[in-house]
N, C-alpha and C positions, 0 to 999 in steps of 0.2 A: 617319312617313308614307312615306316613300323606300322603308324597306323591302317595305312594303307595294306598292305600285310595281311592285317588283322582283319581288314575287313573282306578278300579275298580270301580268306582261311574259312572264314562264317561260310562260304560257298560249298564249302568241302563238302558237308554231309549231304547235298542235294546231288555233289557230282558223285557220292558213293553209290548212291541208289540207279544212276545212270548210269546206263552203256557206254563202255570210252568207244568212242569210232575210232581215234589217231591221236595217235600224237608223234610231234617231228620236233627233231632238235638240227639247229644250224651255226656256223662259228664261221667267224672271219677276224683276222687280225692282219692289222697297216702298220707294219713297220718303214719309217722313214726318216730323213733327216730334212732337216729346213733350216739356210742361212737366212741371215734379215743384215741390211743394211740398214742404221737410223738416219734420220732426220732431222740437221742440228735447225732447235728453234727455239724460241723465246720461252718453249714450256717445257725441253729437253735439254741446253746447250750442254755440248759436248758427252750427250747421253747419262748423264751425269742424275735426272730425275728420275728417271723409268728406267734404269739399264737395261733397258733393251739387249736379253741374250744374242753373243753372234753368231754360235750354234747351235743347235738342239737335236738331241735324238730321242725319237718318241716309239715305243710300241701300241697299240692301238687293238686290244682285245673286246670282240663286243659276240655275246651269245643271244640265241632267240629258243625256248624251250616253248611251245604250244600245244594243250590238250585241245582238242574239238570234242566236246560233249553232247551229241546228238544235235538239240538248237543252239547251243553255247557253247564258248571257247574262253581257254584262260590264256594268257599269255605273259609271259616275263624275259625282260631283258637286258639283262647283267651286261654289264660294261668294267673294264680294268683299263685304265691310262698309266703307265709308266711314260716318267723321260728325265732326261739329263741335261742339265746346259752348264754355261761358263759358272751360273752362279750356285743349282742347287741339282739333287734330284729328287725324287717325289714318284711314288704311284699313290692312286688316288679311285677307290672301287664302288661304282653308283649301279644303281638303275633308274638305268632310264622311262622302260615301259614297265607297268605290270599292273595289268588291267583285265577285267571279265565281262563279257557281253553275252548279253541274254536276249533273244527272239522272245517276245511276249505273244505278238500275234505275226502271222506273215506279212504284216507290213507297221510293226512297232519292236524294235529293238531298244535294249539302255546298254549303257554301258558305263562301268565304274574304276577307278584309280589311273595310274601316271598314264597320259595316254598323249599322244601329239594328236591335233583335229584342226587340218587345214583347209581354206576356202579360197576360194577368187580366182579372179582368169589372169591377174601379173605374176610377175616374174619375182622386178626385186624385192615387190613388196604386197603385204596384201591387205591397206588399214583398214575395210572392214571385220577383219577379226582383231579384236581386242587382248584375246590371252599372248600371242606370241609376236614378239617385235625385231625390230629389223637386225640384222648384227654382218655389220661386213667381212663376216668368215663363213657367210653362211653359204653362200653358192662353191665356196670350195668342197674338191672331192670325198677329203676326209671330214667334212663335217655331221657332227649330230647332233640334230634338237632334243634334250630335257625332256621328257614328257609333264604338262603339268595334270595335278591333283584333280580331274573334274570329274562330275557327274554326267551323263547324256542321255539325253529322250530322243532318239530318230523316231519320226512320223513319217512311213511314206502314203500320204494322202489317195492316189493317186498314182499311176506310171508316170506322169511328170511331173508331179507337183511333189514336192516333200517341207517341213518340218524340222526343228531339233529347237533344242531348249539343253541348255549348256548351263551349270552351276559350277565354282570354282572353289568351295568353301575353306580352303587350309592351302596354306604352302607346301612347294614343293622342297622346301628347305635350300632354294638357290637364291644369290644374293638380291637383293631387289633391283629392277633397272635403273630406278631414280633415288638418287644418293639420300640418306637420312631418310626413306620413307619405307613404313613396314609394310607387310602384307594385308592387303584390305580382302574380300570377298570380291568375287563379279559374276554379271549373271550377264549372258545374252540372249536372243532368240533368233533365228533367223528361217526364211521363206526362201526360196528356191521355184523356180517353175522354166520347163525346158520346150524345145518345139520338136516332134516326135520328127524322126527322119533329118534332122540336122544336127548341128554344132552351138544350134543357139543356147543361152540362158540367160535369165537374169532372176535378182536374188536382191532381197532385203535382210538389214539385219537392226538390233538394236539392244539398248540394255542399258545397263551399271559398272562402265570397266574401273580398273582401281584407280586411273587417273582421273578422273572428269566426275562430275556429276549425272552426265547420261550421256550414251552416243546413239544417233542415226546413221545408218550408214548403207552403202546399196552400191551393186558391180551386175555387169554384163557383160556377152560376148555373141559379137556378131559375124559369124561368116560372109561376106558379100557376092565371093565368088569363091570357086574352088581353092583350097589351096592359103586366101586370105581373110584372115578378119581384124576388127575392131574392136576393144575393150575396155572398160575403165572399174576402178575400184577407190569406192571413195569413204570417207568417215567425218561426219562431223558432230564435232565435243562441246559440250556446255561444260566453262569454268576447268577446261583444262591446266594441269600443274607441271609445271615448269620452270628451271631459273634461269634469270635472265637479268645483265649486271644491270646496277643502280647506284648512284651515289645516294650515301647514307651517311652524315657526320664528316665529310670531307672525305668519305673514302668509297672506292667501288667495287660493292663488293654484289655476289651472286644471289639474286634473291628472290622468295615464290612470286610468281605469275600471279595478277591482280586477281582474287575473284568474284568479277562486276558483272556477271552472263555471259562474256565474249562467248560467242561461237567461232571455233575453229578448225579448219578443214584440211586435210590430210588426203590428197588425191594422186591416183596415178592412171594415165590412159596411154592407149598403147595401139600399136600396128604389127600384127604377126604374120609372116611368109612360112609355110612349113609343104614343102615338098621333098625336092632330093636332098636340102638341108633346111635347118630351121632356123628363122631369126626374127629378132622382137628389136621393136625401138619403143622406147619407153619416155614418156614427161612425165616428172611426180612437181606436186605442187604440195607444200608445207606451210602454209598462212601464218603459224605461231614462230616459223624459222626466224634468225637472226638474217637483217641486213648489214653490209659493210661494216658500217659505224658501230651495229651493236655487236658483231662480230671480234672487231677492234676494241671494245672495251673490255670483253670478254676474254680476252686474251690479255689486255695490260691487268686487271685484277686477279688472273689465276698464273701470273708470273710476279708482280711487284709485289716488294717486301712490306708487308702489313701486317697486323695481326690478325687478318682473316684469309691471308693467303694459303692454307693449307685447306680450309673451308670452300674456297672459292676455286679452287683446283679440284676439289674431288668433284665440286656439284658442276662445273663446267663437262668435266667426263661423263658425268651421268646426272644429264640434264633433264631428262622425260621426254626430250625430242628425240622422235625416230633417227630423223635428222637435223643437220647443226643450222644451214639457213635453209633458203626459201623454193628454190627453182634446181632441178638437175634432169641431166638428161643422159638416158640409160641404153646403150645395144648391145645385144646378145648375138650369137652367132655359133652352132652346134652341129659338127657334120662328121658319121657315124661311114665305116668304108671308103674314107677320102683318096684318091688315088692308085681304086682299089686293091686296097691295104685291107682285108679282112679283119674284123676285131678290133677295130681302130676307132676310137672317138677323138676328136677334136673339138675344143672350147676357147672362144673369144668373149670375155665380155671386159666392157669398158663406161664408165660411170664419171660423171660431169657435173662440178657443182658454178652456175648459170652466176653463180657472186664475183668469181674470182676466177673462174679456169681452170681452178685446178682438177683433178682428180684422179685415178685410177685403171689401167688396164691389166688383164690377167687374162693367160694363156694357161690353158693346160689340156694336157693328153690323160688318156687312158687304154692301155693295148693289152688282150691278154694273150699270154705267151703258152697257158700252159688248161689242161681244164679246168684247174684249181688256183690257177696263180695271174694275176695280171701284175704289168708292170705301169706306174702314173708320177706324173710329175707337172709343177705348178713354177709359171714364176708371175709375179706382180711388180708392177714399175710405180711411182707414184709422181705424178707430174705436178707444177706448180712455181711460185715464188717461195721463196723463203719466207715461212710464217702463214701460209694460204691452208685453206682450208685441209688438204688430204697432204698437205708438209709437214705435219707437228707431231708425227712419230718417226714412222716408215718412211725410206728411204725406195728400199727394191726388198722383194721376201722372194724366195726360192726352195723348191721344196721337191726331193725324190722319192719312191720309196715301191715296196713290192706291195701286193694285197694277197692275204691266202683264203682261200674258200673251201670252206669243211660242208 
């Protein structure tokens, strides 16, 4: 992060020479609590591995401070997490964004440090972009993405045609998503082209992300008639890394993904309704996911007692798969004024893995009560057998809490 810093501090003497137009500062903090119920299973029993906290109290303080400097703007955004549970407390003070963009021409901008830079027309997930991956807290209300470390070239070619060139060269100092691997560099590129007077686009991208040896990848979205469209987002990896159990010596343990050229493809296509509310069904297709049986070995290895079991438990967690197997199926559902209830949002979504049945529904509101204050709250259910795919933590999560806006 320092670095980063530093290299936004080199900006200063250009912004001294320049006219400030504005600057605004903004603050919001979520204080809430959130029960969880676990999940007794083969990789938890009796919550005994993960203690899973059964209560927690979190404050949630995040600030936004932004100069606008004539064609450029700097922006930084400080973050503080406190909380407390049955076992520990901790506050813990990041930033998330802080980043500077420059207009070069009226239609070439860059832009440099922690930045979030998102694509595609899904929901739960979006594999043509390589920097940022799937995490199931991420459609919750309180969540925030990390911004990471990149460089950016926007190109707007054209009104509808644009450009960008994305360089990732340093960490963002966050743990890596695949167990035992550091940070590598990744570059992407990706094309964009849209139809003047609608909803359409479609988009190519491609590159060097940290997992693979190279990825293609490419998403669209088609209106067909008022109201609904069609879309898909897809990626495919040369020599992608992953582990995936093996016997090795009589024993089975987690181990890298062959790499012999496979190509593997990471898709999700989709159906969206968006009138007087909004809803998506979703199918992701995961090619490198585990089936059943590999599912089931992957689970006796990162439970039986070996001496690679603490090995084969971490890399099952953080396996380089987005997701664990092959098939799932995704609906959303969001409706803002429900019963005309002014200031009201409603959220349904529910997530389905096509192996086993199992998965996941979460309901949550959000209502504000005051100009500055809303009140939100979450609960999550997790369905399945004992030992099935979305069984082996979570049990049910629930979560209250107010939001203040400065």
């Amino acid at each position: 992060m320092c670095r980063w810093l530093f290299v936004l501090l080199l900006q200063l003497p250009f912004v001294a020479r320049a006219q400030v137009n504005e600057f605004s500062f903004s603050y919001e903090a979520y204080l809430f609590g959130e029960q969880r119920g676990f999940a007794d299973s083969v990789l938890n029993p009796g919550n005994a591995i993960f203690k899973v906290p059964d209560t927690t109290g979190v404050l949630d303080q995040r600030a936004e401070l932004k100069w606008a400097i004539n064609d450029a703007k700097i922006i930084f955004r400080p973050r503080i997490v406190s909380y407390k549970n049955d076992e520990k407390s901790d506050t813990d003070v990041n930033l998330t964004d802080a980043f500077y963009e420059q207009y070069i021409t009226d239609r070439i901008f860059s832009t440099v440090g922690l930045q979030v830079y998102q694509w595609g027309p899904a929901e739960i997930m979006n594999p043509s972009n390589p920097f940022f991956h799937f995490n199931t807290n991420q459609r919750s209300l309180v969540y925030k993405e990390k911004g990471k470390a990149l460089l950016r070239l926007n190109w707007n070619a054209k009104s509808d045609d644009s450009f960008v060139f994305i360089v990732e060269p340093v960490s963002n100092n966050e743990t890596h998503w695949i167990a035992e691997e550091k940070f590598k560099p990744q570059f992407a590129a990706k094309f964009d082209t849209s139809w003047s007077g609608t909803r359409n686009f479609l988009g190519l991208a491609m590159g060097i992300p940290d997992n693979a040896d190279f990825f293609i990848g490419e998403y669209f979205q088609y209106e067909f008639t008022e109201g609904f469209s069609i879309y898909a987002d897809a990626k495919h990896s040369v020599n992608a890394f992953f582990y995936a159990p093996e016997t090795q010596a009589g024993f089975l343990r987690m181990l890298p993904s062959p790499q012999d050229g496979v190509v593997s493809t990471l898709a999700v296509g989709g159906l969206r309704y968006e009138d007087t509310f909004d809803a998506r069904l979703e199918y992701v297709y995961n090619s490198a996911g585990y089936d059943q049986k590999t599912f089931d070995n992957a689970l006796i290895a990162s439970s039986k007692l070996t001496p690679f079991l603490v090995e084969n438990l971490t890399r099952f967690q953080l396996s380089g798969l987005e997701l664990i197997s092959q098939n799932y199926i995704y609906f959303s559902i969001r409706k803002t004024d429900p019963f005309d209830i002014k200031d009201l949002s409603l959220f349904f979504r529910s997530l389905t893995s096509l192996m086993d049945n199992s998965g996941v529904e979460q309901f949550e509101f959000d209502k504000s009560v005051l100009d500055w204050m809303n009140v939100f709250g979450q609960y999550s259910a997790y369905r399945g057998e004992q030992d099935s795919e979305f069984k082996l933590i979570d049990d049910w999560k629930a979560s209250f809490g107010i939001k203040a806006i400065y």
